[in-house]
C-alpha positions as CSV (number, residue, x, y, z in Angstrom):
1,X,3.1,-37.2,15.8
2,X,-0.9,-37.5,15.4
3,X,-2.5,-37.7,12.4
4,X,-4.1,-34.3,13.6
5,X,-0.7,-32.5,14.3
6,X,0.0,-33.7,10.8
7,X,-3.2,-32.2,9.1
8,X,-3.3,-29.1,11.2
9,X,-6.0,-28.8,14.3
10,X,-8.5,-26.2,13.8
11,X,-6.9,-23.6,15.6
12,X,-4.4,-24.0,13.5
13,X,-6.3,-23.3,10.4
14,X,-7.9,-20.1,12.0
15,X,-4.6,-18.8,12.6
16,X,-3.6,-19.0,9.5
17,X,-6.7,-17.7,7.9
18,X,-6.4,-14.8,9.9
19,X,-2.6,-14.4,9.6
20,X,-3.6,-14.2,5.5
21,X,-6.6,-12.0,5.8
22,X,-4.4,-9.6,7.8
23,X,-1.7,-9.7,5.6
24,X,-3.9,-8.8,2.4
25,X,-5.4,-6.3,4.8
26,X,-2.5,-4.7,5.4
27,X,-1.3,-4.9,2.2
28,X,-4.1,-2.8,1.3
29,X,-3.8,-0.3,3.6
30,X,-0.2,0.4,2.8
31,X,-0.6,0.2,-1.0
32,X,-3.3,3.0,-0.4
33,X,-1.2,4.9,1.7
34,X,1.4,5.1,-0.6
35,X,-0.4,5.2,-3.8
36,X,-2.4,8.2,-2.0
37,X,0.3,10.4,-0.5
38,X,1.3,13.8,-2.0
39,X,0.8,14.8,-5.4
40,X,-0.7,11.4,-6.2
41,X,-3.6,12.0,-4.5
42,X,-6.9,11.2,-7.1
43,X,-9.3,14.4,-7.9
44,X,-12.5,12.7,-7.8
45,X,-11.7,11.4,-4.2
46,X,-11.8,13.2,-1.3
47,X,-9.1,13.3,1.5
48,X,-11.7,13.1,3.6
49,X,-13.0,9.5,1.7
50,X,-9.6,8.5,1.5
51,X,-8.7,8.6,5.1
52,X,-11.8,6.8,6.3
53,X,-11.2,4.2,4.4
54,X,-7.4,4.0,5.4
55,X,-8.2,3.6,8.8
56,X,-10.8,0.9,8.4
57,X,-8.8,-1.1,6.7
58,X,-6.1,-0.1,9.4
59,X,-8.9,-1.4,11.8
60,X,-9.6,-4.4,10.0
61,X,-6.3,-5.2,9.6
62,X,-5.5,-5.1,13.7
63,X,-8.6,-7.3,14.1
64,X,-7.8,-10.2,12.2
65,X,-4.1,-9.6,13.5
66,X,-5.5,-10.2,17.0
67,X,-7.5,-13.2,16.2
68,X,-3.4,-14.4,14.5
69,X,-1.8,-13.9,17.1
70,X,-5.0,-15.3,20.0
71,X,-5.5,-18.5,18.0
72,X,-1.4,-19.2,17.4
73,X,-1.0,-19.1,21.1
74,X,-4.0,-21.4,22.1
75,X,-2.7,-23.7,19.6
76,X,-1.3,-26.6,21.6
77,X,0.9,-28.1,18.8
78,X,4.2,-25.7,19.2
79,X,3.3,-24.2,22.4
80,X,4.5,-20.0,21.6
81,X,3.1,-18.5,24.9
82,X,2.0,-15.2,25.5
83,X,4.9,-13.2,25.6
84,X,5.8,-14.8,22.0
85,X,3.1,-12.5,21.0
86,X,5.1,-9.0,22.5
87,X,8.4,-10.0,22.7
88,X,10.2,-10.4,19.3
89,X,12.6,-13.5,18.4
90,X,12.1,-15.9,21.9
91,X,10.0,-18.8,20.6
92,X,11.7,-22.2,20.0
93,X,9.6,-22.7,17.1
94,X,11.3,-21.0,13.7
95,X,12.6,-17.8,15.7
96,X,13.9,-15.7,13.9
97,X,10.7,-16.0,11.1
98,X,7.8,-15.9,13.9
99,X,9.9,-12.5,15.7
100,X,9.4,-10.8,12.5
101,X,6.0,-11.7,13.1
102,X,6.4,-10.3,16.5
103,X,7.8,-7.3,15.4
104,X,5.6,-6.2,12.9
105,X,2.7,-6.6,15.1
106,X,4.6,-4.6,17.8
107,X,5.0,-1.8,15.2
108,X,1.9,-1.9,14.5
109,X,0.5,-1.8,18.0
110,X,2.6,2.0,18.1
111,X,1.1,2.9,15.4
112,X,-2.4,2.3,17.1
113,X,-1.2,3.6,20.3
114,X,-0.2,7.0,18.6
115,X,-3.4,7.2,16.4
116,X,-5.1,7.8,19.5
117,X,-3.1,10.0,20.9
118,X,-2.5,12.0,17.6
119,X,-3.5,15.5,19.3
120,X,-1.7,15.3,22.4
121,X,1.8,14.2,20.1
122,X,1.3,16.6,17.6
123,X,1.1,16.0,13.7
124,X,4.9,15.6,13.2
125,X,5.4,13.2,15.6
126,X,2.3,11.2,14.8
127,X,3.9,11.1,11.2
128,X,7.1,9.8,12.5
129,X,5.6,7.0,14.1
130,X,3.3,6.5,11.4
131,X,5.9,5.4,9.1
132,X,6.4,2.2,11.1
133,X,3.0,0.7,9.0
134,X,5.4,0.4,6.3
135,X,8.4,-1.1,8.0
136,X,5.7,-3.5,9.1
137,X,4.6,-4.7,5.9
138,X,7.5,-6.3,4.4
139,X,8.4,-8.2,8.4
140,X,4.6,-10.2,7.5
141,X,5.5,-10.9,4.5
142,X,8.4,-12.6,5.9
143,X,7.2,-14.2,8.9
144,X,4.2,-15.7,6.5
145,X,6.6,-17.0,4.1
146,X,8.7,-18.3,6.9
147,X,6.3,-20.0,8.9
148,X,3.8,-21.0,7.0
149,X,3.4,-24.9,6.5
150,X,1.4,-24.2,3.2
151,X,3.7,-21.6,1.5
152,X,4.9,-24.5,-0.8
153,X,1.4,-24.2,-2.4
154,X,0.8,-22.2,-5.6
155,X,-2.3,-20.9,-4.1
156,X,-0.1,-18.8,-1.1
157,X,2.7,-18.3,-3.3
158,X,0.5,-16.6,-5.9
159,X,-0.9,-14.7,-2.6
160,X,2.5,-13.4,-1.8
161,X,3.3,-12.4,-5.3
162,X,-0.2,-10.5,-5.3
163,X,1.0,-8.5,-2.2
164,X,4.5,-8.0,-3.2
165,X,3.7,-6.5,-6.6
166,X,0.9,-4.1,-5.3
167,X,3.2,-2.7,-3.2
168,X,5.9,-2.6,-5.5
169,X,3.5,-1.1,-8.2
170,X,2.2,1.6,-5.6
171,X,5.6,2.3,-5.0
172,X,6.7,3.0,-8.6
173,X,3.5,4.8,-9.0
174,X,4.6,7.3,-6.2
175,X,7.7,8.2,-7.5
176,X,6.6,8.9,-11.1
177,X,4.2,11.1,-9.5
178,X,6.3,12.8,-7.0
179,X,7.7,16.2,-7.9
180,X,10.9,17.7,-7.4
181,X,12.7,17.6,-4.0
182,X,13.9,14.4,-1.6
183,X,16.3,13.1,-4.3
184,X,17.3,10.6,-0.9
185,X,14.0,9.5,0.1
186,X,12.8,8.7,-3.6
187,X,16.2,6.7,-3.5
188,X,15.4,4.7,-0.8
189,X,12.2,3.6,-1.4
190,X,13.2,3.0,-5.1
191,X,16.2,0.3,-3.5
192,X,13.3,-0.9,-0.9
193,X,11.3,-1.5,-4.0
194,X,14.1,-3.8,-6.1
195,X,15.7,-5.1,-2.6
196,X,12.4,-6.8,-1.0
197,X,11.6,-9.1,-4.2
198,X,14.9,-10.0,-4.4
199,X,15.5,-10.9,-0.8
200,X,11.5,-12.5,-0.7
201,X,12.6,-14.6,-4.1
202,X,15.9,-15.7,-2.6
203,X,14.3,-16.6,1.0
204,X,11.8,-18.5,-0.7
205,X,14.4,-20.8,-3.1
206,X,16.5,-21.1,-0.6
207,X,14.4,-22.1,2.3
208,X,10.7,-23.0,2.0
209,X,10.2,-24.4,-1.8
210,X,13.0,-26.8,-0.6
211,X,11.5,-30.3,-0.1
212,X,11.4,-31.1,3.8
213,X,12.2,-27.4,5.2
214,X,8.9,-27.2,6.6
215,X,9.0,-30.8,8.6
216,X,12.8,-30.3,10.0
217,X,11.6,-26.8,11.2
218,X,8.2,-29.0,12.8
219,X,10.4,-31.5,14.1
220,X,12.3,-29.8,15.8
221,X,9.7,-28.1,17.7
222,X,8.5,-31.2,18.6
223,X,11.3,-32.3,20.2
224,X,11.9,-28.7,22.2
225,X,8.2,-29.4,23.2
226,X,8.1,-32.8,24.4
227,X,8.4,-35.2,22.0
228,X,4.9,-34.3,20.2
């Protein structure tokens, strides 16, 4: 292995810069979606306000994603391929954590694909889909924590934490504010709320805070690669 490969080559660091930025992006745009919605929604804002800056973010958030998933491809050092980026859980490098990545971005890409088509589907159906912004959020968290070389540092792990509680926080901060009605749906995303700390928390002792995870998961990738 080079002394490069060990440091990280530059494409490796702009991948991960703008796997981050898109993360805390999209961590935005969900917390304001969901701190937003319904009866929640502030006085002194307009809707009007509120969704323009939604969908910047949501903008934002897909551009940084693109230059993640363009500069992890280029990125000689694992060799992903292309159709890592669209087709979930078939790279030899950490699968199941870089599909999630996969995954999420697909979800995302629907989301966009329906956005512009929101007159032609209709308002319900643009909702539907919609939804799948969220069920993206907590698949980045997990392919970041998963994949990243660095999560080990306090830095990224206070990062995550930032993320996770926002979330959580916007969460909580929905359902006191929610009125009467969907007993279910204020059930599920309570559990959602207490599950995906736990899970993130156990993931994290378990796997990447343990000393070497991150070099057997690199080593073996080298040797599915050639022996780099």
């Amino acid at each position: 292995m080079t002394p490069l490969a060990l440091a990280g080559s530059p494409l490796w660091y702009a991948g991960r810069a703008g796997g981050t930025l898109a993360l805390i992006l999209l961590t935005a745009t969900v917390v304001l979606g969901i701190a937003s919605g319904g009866r929640s929604t502030p006085r002194r804002i307009g809707r009007f306000e509120i969704g323009l800056l939604h969908r910047n973010l949501s903008l934002l958030t897909l551009v940084f994603l693109t230059a993640h998933v363009v500069t992890a491809v280029l990125d000689p050092f694992v060799h992903l391929g292309w159709a890592v980026a669209v087709v979930p859980f078939g790279a030899s490098y950490r699968p199941l954590w870089l599909g999630l990545g996969t995954a999420a971005a697909d979800l995302l890409l629907a989301v966009l694909v329906t956005s512009a088509m929101r007159l032609r589907l209709g308002v319900r159906r643009w909702k539907a889909v919609h939804w799948l912004a969220y069920a993206a959020w907590p698949l980045a968290l997990f392919h970041g924590a998963g994949t990243g070389t660095d999560t080990r540092l306090p830095l990224q792990l206070w990062l995550y934490a930032a993320c996770l509680a926002s979330v959580v926080a916007a969460v909580w901060w929905r359902l006191a504010k929610a009125g009467p009605g969907r007993v279910a749906g204020r059930l599920a995303a309570a559990a959602t709320a207490i599950a995906v700390p736990v899970a993130l928390t156990a993931f994290l002792t378990a796997g990447p805070l343990q000393p070497g995870w991150a070099q057997r998961a690199a080593t073996t990738a080298l040797l599915i690669g050639g022996g780099r």
